[in-house]
C-alpha positions in Angstrom: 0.1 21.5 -6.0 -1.5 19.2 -2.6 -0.5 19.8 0.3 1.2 16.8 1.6 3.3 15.7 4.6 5.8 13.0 4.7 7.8 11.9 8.2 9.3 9.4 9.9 6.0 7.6 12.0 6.5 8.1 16.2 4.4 5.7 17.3 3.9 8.3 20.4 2.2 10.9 17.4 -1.9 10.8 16.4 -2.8 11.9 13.5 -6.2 13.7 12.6 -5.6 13.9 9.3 -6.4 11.4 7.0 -3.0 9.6 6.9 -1.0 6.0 5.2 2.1 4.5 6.0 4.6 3.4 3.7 6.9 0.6 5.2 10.9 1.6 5.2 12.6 -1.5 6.1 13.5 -4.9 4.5 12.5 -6.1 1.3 9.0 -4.8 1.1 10.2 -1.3 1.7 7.9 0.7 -0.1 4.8 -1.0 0.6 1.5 1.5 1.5 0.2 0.4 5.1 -2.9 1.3 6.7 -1.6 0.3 10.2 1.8 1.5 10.9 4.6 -0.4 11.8 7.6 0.0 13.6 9.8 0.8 10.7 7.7 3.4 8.3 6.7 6.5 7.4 4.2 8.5 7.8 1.7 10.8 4.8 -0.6 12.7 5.5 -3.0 14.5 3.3 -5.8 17.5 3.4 -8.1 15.6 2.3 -9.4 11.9 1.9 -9.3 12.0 -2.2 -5.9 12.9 -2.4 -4.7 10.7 0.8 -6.7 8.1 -2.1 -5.3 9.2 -5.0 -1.9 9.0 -3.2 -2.2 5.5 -1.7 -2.8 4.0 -5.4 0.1 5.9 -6.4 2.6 4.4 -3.8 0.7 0.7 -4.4 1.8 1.2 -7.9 5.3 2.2 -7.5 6.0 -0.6 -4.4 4.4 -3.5 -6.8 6.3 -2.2 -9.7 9.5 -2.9 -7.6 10.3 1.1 -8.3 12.3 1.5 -5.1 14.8 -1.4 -4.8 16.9 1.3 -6.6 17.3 3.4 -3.2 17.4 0.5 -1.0 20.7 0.9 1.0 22.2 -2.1 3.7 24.2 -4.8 3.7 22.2 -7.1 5.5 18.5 -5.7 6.3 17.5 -3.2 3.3 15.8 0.1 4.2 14.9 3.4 2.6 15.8 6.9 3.4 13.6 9.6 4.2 15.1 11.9 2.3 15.7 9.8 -1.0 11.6 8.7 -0.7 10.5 11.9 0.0 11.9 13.9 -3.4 10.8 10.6 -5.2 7.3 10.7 -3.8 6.7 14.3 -4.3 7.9 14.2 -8.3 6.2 11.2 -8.7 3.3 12.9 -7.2 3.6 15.8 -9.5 4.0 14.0 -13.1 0.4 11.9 -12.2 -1.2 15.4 -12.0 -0.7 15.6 -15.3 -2.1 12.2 -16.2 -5.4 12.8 -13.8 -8.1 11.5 -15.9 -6.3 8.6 -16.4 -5.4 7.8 -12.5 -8.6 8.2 -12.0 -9.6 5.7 -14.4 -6.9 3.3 -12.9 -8.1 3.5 -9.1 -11.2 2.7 -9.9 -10.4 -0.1 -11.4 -8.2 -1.1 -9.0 -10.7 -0.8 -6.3 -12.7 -3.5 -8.5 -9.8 -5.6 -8.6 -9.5 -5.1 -5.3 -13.2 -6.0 -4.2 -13.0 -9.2 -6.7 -10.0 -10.7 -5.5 -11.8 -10.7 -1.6 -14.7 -12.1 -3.4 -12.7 -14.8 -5.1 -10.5 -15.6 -1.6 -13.9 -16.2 0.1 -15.7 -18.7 -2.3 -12.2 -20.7 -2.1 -12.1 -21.0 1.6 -15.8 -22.2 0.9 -14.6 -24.7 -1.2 -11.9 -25.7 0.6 -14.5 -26.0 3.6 -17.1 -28.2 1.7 -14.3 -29.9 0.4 -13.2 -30.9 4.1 -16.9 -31.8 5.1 -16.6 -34.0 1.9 -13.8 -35.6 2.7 -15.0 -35.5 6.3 -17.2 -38.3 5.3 -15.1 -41.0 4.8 -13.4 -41.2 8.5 -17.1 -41.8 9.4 -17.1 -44.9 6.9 
């Protein structure tokens, strides 16, 4: 079992260890942060594998639109602490026994990850050399 904290985020507080945020209000709630925001929580982890290993999980779960369940308002949606914590934790629990395959997972969403950057920079390069193009005939 890691060692793990989760807490409401004071922007007041520093953290030393290695430490995500997961966003608590509005529709996104949910969402793993690496800044922190004025409405989130705060995880941190022993180490940086498992803060990691953690982050992927919580990117998973937001994207797969797992916590619109314990979204509670009538006008600005938020999550609990204390429904998100229990959640987190089994959640946590049942990927240890699926390790090998998280593992497999992350890394491929790291290449995802590292693709899609790639991809959003050659578009603003053609966008840009489109616009030079185009550029050309004001001068005409």
């Amino acid at each position: 079992m890691q060692k793990l904290s989760i807490k409401t985020h004071n922007p007041k507080n520093n953290y030393e260890k290695p430490h995500f945020f997961i966003l608590s209000k509005g529709a996104n709630s949910g969402k793993p942060l690496a800044q922190p925001c004025p409405n989130c929580f705060v995880l941190e982890f022993e180490s940086e594998q498992q803060k990691e290993n953690n982050y992927w999980l919580a990117y998973s779960l937001w994207q797969s639109k797992f916590w619109r369940y314990y979204l509670v308002g009538s006008v600005v949606l938020f999550l609990r602490l204390y429904e998100f914590k229990p959640q987190f934790i089994a959640k946590g629990e049942a990927l240890q026994n699926s390790y090998a395959q998280h593992i497999k997972n992350v890394r491929a969403l790291n290449l995802l990850e590292e693709k899609e950057l790639e991809f959003s920079k050659n578009i603003a390069l053609i966008k840009e050399m489109r616009a030079a193009i185009l550029h050309t005939y004001t001068r005409i």
